[in-house]
N, C-alpha and C positions, 0 to 999 in steps of 0.2 A: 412152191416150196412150203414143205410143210411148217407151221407152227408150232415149236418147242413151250407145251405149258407150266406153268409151274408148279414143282413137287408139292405136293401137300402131304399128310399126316392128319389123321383123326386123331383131335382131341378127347378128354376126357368126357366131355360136354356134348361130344357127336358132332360139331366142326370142326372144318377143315384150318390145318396150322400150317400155316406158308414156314417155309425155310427158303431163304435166299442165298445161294450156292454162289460165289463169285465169280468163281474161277471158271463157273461158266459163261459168266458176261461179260463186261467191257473190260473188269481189272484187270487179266492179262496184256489188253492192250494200252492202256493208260499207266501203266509199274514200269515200262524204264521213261518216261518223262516223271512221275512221281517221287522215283529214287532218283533222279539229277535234281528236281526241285528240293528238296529235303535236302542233298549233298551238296549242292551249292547256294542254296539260298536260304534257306532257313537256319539249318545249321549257322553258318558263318553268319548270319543275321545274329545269332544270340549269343554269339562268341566276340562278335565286337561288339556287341552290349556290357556283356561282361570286362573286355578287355577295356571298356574307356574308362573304368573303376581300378583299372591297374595299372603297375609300371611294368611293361613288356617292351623287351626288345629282339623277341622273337631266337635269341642265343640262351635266355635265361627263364627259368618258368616264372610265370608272372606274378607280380606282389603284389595286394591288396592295397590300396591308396584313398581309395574312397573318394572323392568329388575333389582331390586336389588337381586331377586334371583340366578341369572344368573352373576352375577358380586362376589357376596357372593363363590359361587362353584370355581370361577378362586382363592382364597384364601382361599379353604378348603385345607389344608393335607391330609385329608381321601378319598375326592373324588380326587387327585392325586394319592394315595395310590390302591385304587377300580379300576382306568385306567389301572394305571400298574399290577397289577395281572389281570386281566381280557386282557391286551394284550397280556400277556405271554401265558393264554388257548390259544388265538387265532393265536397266531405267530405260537406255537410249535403244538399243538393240531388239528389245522388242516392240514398242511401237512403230519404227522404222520398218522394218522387218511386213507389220501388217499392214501399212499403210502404201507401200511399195508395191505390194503382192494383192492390195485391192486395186492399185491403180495400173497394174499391167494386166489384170483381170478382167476388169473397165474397160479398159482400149482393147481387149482382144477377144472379148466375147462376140462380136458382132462377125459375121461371116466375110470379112474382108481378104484380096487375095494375097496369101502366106501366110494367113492369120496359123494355119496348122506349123508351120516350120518356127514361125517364131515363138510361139510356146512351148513348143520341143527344145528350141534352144536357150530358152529363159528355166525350163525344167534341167535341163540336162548335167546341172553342179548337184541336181537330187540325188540322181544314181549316181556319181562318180563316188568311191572312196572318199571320205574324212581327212586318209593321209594322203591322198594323191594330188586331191584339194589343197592341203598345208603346202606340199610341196611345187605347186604348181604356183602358189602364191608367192610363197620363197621368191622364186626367180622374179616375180612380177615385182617384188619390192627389194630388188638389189639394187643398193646404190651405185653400182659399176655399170652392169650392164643390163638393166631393169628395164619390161616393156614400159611402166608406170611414166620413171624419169625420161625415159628416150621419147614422151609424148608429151611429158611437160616440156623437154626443150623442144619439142617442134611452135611453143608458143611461148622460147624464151622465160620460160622459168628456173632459177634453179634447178639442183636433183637436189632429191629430199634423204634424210637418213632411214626414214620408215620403221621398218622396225629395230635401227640400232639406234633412232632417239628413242630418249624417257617421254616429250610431249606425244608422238605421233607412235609409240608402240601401242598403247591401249586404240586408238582410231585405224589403226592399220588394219589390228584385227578383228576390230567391230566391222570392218569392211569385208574381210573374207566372211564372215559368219551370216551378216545381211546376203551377201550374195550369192551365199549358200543354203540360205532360207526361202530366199522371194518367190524361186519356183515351186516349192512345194506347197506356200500360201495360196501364189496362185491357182493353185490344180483345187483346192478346198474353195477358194473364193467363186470359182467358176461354174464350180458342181451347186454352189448355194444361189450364183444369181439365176442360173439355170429354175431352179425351183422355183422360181419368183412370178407367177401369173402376169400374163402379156395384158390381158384384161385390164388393171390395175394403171398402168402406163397409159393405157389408152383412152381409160375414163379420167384420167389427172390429166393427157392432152387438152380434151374434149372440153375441159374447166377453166384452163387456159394454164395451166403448170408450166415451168419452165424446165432444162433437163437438171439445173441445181434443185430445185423443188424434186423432182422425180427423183432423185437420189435423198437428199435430207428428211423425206417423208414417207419413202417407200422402200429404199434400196437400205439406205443404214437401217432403217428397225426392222426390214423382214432378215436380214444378214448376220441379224446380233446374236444367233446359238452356233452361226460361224465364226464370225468375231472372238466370241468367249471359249469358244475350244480351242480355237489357233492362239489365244493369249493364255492359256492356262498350259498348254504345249509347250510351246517356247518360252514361255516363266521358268518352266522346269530347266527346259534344254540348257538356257544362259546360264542358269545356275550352280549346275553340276558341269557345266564342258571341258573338257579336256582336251583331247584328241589334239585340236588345231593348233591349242598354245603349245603344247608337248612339243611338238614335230616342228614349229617355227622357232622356238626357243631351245630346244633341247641340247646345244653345247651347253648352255649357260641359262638353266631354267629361273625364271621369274627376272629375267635384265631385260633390260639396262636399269638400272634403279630401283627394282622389284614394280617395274610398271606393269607388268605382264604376270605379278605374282598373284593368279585367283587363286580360289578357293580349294578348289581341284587340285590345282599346282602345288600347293599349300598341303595339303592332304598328301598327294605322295612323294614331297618332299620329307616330309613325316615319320611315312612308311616304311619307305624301302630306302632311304640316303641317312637319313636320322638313325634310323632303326627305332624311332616312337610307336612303333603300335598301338600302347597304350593310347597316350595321343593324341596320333591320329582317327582313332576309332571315337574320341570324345568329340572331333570337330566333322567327322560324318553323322554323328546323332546329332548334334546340334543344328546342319544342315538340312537333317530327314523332318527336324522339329519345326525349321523354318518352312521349311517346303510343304509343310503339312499346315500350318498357321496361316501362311497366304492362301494356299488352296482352299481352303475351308471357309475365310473369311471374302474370297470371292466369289465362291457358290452361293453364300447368305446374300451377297451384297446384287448379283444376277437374279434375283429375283424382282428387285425392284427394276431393273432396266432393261433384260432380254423381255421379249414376250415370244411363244411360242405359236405357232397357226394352230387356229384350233382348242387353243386354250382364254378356258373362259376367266374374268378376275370380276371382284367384285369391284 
């Protein structure tokens, strides 16, 4: 096939003057992803910029207010209430989460037999829908007729309220979200110990290492640029989630007691029931701001404690 060169033009000087023609190269194909990013994300990116400087309720054009949004939220109860449940996902939800999906990763990298079915079946809350997920949890935590309770009474326990208590709504769903995380840690944790030289294991035998030693001195620090993606992933994820509380609370969003009111929930409670726009677009930038401050200040702080293969430090 032959070779399309590019137009030139003689200059005044006697070289040649490129002209780049787009519409002969990729820009045709790249212009309707280009115009959908631009029409939904950017745009609307600087439109809730602008709107969290206003009073908009989406019926009336919006009025200039200037940071009283942002002062209004340091004096909300609810958006203190929405922090703190939503740091509680995030504190306990994500080390859970890695530490689970290391240790199913552990016991299942070695070529044992089913080792293939029970990963597939420790994966398999990856693919399923967000809401089919909520919904399948639903039933699991019905106080009536729940698989959850109907297994604590085979051991003579109580049934529990789950998610119509205010103590056990926020653990309820720290447990759908864990159990809907673990397999996709584990498919990353397994891909990294894979990469991990057999060599290394064998000279640490050979020394007289024990298998705790082979892990605290080989497995966690060659693991740790796995470690810090899957914790800078799921930072984000607990932080913004929605999906699951929506659909398990959604008669009556943020109950019993606003235990279930995150941040998320809070945002478009805001939205679309309040009609705050304004608002609400002041406590998603504040959000983007947090989310950008931990991000940033855990890439500085990965330096001192991932090391990379290959890379040299003084």
């Amino acid at each position: 096939m032959p070779v399309q060169q590019p137009i030139s033009h003689a200059s005044e000087a006697g070289r040649p003057r490129w002209r780049w023609r787009p519409w002969r190269g990729p820009l045709p194909f790249l212009l309707p992803w280009l115009i959908g990013f631009i029409a939904l994300t950017i745009i609307p990116l600087f439109l809730s910029l602008y709107w969290s400087f206003t009073n908009y309720d989406m019926l009336q054009p919006p009025q200039w207010v200037g940071a009283s949004n942002y002062v209004q939220l340091v004096h909300d109860p609810l958006f203190r209430t929405s922090v703190i449940n939503t740091s509680f996902m995030v504190v306990i939800g994500v080390p859970a989460g890695i530490v689970l999906g290391l240790g199913c990763a552990l016991l299942l990298r070695r070529p044992i037999r089913g080792s293939a079915l029970y990963r597939g079946a420790i994966f398999v809350p990856a693919v399923v829908p967000s809401v089919a997920v909520a919904v399948i949890w639903i039933w699991i935590f019905n106080p009536d007729y729940g698989l959850l309770n109907a297994a604590l009474g085979v051991v003579h326990i109580k049934p529990q309220g789950w998610l119509a208590s205010p103590s056990l709504a926020k653990p309820s769903l720290l447990m759908l979200l864990v159990w809907e995380a673990v397999g996709q840690i584990m498919v990353l944790m397994l891909a990294g110990l894979k990469e991990i030289p057999g060599e290394l294991y064998e000279a640490a035998s050979l020394d007289g290492a024990k298998p705790l030693q082979h892990f605290r001195y080989i497995t966690f620090p060659l693991l740790g640029p796995v470690l810090f993606y899957s914790l800078i992933v799921w930072m984000i994820f607990y932080l913004q989630f929605f999906t699951e509380a929506f659909v398990a609370t959604a008669q009556d969003l943020g109950e019993p007691v606003n235990s279930t009111l995150f941040y998320s929930i809070y945002i478009y409670q805001n939205a679309f029931q309040f009609l705050k726009m304004g608002y609400a677009s002041a406590m998603a930038w504040i959000l983007f701001a947090v989310t950008m401050i931990i991000t940033v200040t855990l890439f500085r702080l990965q330096r001192r404690f991932i090391f990379y293969r290959g890379e040299q430090r003084a």
